[in-house]
N, C-alpha and C positions, 0 to 999 in steps of 0.2 A: 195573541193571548199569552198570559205570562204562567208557564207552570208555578205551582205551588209549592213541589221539592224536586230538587235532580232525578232525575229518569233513571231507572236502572234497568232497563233493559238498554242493549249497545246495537244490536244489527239490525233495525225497522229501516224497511224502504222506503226512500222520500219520492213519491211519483214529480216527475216535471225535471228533475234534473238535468236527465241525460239529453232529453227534449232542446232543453234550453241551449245544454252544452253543444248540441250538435248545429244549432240555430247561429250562435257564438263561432264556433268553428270554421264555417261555410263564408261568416261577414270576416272573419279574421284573415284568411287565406288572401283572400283579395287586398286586402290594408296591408298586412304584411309583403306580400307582392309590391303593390306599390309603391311602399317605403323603401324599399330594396331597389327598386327604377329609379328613387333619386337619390339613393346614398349610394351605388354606387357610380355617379359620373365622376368618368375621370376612372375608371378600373382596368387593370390588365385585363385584357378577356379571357386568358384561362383562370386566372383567381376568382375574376368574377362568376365565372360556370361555377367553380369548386362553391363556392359560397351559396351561390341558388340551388346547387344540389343538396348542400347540408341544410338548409334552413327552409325551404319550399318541397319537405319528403313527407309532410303530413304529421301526425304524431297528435298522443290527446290533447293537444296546448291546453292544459290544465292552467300552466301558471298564466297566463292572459287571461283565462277564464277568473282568475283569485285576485286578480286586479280591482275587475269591475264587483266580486264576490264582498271587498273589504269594503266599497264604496256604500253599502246598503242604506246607510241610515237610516231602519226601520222601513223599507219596504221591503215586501217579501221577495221580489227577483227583481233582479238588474234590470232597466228598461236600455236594451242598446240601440234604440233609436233617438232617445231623447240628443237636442244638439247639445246642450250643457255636458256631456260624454265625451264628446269630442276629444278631449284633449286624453283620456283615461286609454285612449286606442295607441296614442304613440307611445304612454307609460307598459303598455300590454305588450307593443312589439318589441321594446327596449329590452323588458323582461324576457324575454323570448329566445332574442336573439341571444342575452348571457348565457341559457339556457342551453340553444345548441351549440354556442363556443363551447362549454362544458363537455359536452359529450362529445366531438369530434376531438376533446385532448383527452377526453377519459379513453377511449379507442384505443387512442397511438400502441403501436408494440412496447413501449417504455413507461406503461401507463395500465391499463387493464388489458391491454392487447385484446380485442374482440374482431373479428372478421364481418360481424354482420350487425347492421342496427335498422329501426322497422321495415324490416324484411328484405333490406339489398344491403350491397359489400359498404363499407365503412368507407368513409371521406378518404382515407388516405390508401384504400384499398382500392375504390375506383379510380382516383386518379395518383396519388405519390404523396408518401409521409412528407415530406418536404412540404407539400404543398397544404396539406391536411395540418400544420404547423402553421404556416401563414394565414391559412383561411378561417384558424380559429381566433389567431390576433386579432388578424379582420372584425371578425363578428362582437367581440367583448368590444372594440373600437366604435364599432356602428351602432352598439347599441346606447351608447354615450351619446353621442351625434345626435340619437331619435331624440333622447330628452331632451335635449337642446333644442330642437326644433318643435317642441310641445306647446302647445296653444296654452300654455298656463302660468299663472301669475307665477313672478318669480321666486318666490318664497317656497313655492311648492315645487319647482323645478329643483330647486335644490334642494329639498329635503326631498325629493325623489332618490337625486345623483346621488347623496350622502346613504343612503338606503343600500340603493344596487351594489355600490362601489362594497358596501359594507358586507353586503351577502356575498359577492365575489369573489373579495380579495382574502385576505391569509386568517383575517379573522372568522372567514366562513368557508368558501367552498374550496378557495385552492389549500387553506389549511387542512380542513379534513381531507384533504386527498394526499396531502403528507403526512398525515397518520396514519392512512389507510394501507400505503406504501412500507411507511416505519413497523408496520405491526403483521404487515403477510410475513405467515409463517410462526406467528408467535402467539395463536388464538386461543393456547390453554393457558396460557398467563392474562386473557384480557377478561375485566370483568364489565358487568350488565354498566355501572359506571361511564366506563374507556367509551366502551361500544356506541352507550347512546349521543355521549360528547363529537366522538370520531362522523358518527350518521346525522346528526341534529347541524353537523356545517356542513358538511359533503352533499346532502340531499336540501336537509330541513332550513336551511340559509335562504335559498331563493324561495320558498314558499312562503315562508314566512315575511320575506320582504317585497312578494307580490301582496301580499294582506294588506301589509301594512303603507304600502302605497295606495293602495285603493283610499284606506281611512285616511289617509293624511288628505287627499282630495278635496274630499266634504268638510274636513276640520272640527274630526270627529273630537268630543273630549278623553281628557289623558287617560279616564279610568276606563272607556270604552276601546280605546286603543290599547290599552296593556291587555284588559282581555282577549280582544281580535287577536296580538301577541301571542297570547298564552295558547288559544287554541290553535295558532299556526306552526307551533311548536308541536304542538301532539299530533298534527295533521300531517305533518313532515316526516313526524317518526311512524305514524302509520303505513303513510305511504312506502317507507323503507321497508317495513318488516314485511308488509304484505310481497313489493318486489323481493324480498331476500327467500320468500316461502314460495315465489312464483319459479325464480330459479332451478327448484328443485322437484318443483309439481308441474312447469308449465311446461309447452313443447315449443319449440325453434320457430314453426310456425304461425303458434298462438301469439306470444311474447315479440316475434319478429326480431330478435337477439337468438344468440345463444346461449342455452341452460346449462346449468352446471358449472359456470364459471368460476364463481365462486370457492367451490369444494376445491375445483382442478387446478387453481391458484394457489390455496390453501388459506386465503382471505377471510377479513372478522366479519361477518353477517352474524344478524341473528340466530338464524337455523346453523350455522356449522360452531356458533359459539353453546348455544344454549338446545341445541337440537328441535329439530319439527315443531315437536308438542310445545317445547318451553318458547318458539318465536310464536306460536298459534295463542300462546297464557299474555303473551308481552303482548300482542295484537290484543287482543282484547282488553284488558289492564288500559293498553293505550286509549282506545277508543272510549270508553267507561268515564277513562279523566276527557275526552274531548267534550264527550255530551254535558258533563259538568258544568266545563266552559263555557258549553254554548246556552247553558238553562244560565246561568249567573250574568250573561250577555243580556239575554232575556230581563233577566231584573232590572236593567239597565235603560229599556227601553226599544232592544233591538229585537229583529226579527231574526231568527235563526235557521228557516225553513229551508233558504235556500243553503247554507251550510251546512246543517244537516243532511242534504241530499248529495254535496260535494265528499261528504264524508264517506255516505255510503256506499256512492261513486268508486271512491279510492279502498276502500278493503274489500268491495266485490268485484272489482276488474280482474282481467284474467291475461293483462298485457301491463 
């Protein structure tokens, strides 16, 4: 049913999400598994261990989840049984795997230097930066490969590749990690501006280009697709703010990283740019324009249920 004006309440809890998510989760682990038995034949075997350690450690797999989340076409939850899906599973591990590339080169001591990520030592802490180097190559490489081997027409493999390629490379995620780099140290000269530019590639790139592959799938139209767009854009900078407030509220245990990093870096987050209260105004501000998105989706003919519950997923996590 199509609301009548935007919502203006922002934190109602969607029941079934997390349900769903953890249903998703459980069929993911195993497909990603598998993908991994055939991409890498033919692997060193200590590269290949480093590689199933970073990528087979668990973690919310959100962005797999946002895959099949963009695919909706007006049904309320992703059916992940249907076999016409099929092919949305190799786009999901593809995504995935850019995913923990990412974060085993966010680790490195040259990089955000962390010791711990969901709750054990960092790729290059259990085994060697060295190796924690190549096994991230690895993974951005493999996750190319999946698309490749995607059961889907070719039109849509490639405007997959042109997606990923796009949220990975300099125009998103390794870019904002050179600003984020260029800018420690220098967070009372950055404004709300910098900040959300700097976090909307660094974080909000792959989220937003897990959306937007789901949509491309079904062959959603362009005005339904720049929305899906627009709300994976607020979705992304949510997600940040809320990790940038978790830093500083959550414990080593909860979060399965280590808190404080941020401050003790002297890095631009939210909370060290704009303090507590003001990344707590910008969370919410944020969320406010998501639901927007998702009511104006609505007019459009989509269902938004299950993104609304993805949303509220991600500002009430506590990891």
């Amino acid at each position: 049913m199509i609301p009548e004006s935007p919502p203006t309440a922002t934190h109602q809890a969607v029941p079934g999400f997390e349900t769903w998510l953890k249903d998703l989760r459980s069929r993911f682990e195993s497909r990603l598994a598998g993908a991994l038995d055939r991409l890498l034949a033919d692997t060193p075997a200590d590269l290949a261990e480093a590689i199933r350690y970073a990528a087979l450690d668990g973690g919310k797999r959100l962005r797999p989840a946002l895959v099949f989340l963009g695919s909706l076409q007006g049904r309320p939850w992703p059916d992940l049984d249907h076999p016409d899906h099929e092919s949305l599973w190799a786009a999901a591990v593809a995504v995935e795997l850019v995913h923990v590339y990412s974060l085993v080169h966010d680790d490195l001591p040259s990089m955000d230097d962390d010791e711990l990520r969901r709750g054990r030592p960092t790729l290059h802490r259990a085994f060697d930066e060295a190796t924690a180097v190549l096994a991230g190559d690895a993974l951005q490489a493999l996750a190319f490969a999946a698309l490749a081997d995607a059961d889907a027409a070719q039109p849509v493999r490639l405007e997959w590749t042109r997606q990923l390629a796009k949220a990975a490379g300099p125009a998103g995620m390794v870019g904002g990690q050179a600003i984020d780099l260029a800018l420690a140290g220098r967070r009372e000269a950055v404004d709300l501006a910098t900040l959300a530019d700097l976090h909307d590639r660094k974080t909000g790139a792959l989220i937003r280009a897990a959306l937007a592959m789901g949509a491309r799938w079904p062959g959603l139209g362009s005005r339904q697709c720049a929305q899906i767009d627009r709300f994976g854009r607020l979705l992304g900078r949510a997600f940040q703010i809320q990790d940038d407030i978790l830093d500083v509220t959550g414990s080593a245990e909860a979060l399965g990283k280590t808190p404080g990093k941020d401050s003790e870096a002297d890095k631009c987050s939210y909370v060290t740019v704009t303090g507590l209260d003001g990344a707590r105004r910008e969370l919410d501000d944020t969320v406010r324009h998501a639901h927007a998105a998702l009511w104006e989706l609505g007019t459009m003919g989509g269902d938004s249920h299950a993104l609304s519950g993805c949303l509220d997923f991600v500002i009430h996590r506590q990891y």
